[in-house]
N, C-alpha and C positions, 0 to 999 in steps of 0.2 A: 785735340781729343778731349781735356780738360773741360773747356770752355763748351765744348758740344754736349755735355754730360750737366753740366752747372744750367745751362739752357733747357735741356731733356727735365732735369727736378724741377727749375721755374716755372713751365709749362703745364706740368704736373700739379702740383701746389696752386696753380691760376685756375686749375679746372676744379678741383675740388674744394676751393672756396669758393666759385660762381655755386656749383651744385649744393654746396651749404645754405648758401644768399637764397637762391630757388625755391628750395625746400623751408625755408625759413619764412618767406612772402608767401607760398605756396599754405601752409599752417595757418598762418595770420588771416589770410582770404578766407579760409574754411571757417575756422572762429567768427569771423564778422560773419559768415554767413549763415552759421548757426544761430548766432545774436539774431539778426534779423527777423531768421525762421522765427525762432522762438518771440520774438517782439507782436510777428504779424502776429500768432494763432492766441497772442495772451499766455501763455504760459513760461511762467518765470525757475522753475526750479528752484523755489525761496530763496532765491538771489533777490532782492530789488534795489530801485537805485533811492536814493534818499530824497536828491533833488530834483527827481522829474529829469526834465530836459537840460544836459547843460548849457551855459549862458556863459558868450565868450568876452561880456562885462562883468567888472567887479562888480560884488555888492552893495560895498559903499562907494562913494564919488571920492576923488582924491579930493587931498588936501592941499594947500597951495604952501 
């Protein structure tokens, strides 16, 4: 009965941190997709970015 009951909380616990995760990717998607929105129509809400576009090289070249 123990171990039925320890199983019954784990299962419990497993659903309500996927529904966390969901909810939490489910946020993140809406924000990108405000960003978006707002990218297409030009309107920044005096946020802007400093660098334009980011660039996934350094600025300077390495060094040897």
């Amino acid at each position: 009965m123990f171990e039925y009951e320890l199983q019954q909380i784990r299962a419990a616990e497993m659903i309500r941190a996927a529904d966390t995760y969901r909810m939490a990717r489910e946020a993140a998607r809406m924000r990108r997709a405000a960003r978006r929105e707002a990218a297409r129509s030009g309107h920044h809400d005096g946020e802007r970015r400093v660098n334009g576009h980011r660039s996934r090289r350094p600025r300077s070249a390495r060094t040897a």
